[in-house]
N, C-alpha and C positions, 0 to 999 in steps of 0.2 A: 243615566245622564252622560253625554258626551263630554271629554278632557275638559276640548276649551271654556266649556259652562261652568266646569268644576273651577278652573281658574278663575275667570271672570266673576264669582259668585262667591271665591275665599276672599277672608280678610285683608286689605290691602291690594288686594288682584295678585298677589304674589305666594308659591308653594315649592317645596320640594317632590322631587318622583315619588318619595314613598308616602306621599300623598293622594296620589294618583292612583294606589294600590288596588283599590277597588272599585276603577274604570280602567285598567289596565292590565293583564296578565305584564307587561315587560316595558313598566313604568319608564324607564330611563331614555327606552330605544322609543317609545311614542314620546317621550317628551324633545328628544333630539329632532323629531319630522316635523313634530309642531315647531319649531324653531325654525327649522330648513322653510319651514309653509309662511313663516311671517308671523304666525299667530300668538308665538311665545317670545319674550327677548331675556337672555341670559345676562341677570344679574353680574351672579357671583359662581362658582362651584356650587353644582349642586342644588340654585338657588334660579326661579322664575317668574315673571310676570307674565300677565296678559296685555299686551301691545293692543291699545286704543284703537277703533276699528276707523277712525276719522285722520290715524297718521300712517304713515309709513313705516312698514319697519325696518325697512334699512337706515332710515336718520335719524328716527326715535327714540332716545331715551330719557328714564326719568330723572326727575332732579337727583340729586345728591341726598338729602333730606327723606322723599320720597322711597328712593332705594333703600336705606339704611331703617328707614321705618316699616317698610315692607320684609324685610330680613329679619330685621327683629321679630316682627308678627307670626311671621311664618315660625319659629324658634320657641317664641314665649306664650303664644298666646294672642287673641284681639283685644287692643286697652290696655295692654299689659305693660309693654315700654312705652315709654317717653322720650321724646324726643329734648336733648338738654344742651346747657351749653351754647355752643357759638354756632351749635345745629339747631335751638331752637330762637336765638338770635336772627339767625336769617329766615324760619320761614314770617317770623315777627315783623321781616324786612329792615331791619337794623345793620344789618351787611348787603351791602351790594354783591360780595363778591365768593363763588364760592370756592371753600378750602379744597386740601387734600382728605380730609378726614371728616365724616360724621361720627357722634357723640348721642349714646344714646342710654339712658339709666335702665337696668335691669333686675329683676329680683336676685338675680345669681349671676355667678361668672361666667365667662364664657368667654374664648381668644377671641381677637380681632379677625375681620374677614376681610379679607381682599375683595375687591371688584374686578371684575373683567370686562367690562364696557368703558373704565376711564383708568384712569391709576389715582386709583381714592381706596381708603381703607375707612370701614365700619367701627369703632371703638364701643366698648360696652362697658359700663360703669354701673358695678354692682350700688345700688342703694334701695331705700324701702321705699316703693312707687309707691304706695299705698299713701306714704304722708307727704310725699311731692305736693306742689300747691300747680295743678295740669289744667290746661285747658283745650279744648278740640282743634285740630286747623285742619285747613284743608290740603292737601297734596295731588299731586298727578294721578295718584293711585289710590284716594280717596281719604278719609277722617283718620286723622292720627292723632293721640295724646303729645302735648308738647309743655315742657313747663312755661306757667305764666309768665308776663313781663316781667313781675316783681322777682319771681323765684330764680330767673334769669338772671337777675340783675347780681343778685345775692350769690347765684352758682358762679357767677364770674368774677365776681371782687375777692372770691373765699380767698383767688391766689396769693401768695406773696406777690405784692404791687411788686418789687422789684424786677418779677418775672412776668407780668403783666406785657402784653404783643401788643402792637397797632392798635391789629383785627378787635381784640378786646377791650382797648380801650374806645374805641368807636364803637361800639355795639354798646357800651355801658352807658355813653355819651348821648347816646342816640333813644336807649330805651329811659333813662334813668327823669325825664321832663315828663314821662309819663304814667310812671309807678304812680299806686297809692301808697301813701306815706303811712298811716295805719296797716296797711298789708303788710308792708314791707316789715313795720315792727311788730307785729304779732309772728310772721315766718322766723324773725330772727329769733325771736325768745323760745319758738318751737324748737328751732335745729339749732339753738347753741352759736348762732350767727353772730352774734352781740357786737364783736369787734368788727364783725363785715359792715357792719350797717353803720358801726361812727366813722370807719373810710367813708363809705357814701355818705355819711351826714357833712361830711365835709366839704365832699364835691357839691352837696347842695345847697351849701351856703351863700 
């Protein structure tokens, strides 16, 4: 099977070279031509997608969201991360606006990655995706796990209010008229949220 198939057909549409290892004797150096060709766009270090045969690849790139979920993929696994946070705030549409950083829950740690198509960094938050409360969405680069509205809601109040940003409190704002009110209290009793949830029982008043 030819590279660009290989790519097009991995999770997310995004891979590293040593991916490529067996459609390639000299992974790196075929992944650079494909890039020079259009056919691949450079993440991060190290890090690839397959560029949509409907755009251009010199103006194209993926959202923020997209990328950071694709990196992860690539890293952990398909389903494996979640997309969390004020990263999955917005693909919820709850943010207009995108940050410098996506947020992304992982079974393990693992540094933060840089991008090299914007100046936005990947963040990765080790927790147990497994009892995340996740649901599907959809991205540039296809089906990603994202936590729920309600788990959302709950990941972002966890802060100390007094450290609580705009961005955040518009995203809470915005999601919080649409939680269920039973989810929201079954999640907290799960992960020890108990205090999270009477701040937002407050803002629900």
């Amino acid at each position: 099977m030819h590279g660009p198939r290989v790519v097009a057909r991995a999770p997310m549409r995004t891979v590293r070279p040593a991916d490529l290892s067996q459609v390639y004797a000299q992974p790196r150096v075929r992944v650079r031509d494909l890039e020079a060709r259009g056919v691949l766009h450079r993440l991060a270090h190290g890090y690839y997608c397959a560029v949509p045969l409907e755009f251009d690849a010199g103006s194209w790139r993926p959202s923020l969201e997209a990328a950071a979920a694709g990196i992860a993929t690539a890293v952990f696994g398909d389903r494996v991360p979640v997309l969390m946070g004020k990263s999955a705030a917005r693909v919820h549409r709850a943010l207009p606006r995108a940050g410098a950083q996506a947020w992304v829950a992982v079974p393990r740690a693992h540094r933060p990655i840089k991008l090299v198509d914007r100046d936005a960094v990947v963040r990765f938050v080790r927790r147990d995706v497994a009892r995340l409360d996740a649901t599907l969405v959809s991205t540039d680069l296809g089906q990603a796990l994202a936590t729920t509205v309600e788990q959302t809601v709950l990941d972002l109040a966890r802060s100390d209010p007094r450290l609580v940003d705009l961005d955040t409190q518009e995203a809470i704002g915005a999601l919080l008229p649409v939680c269920d009110r039973q989810v929201l209290g079954r999640l907290a009793g799960q992960q020890r949220m108990r205090a999270t949830l009477r701040r937002l029982e407050g803002v629900l008043r």
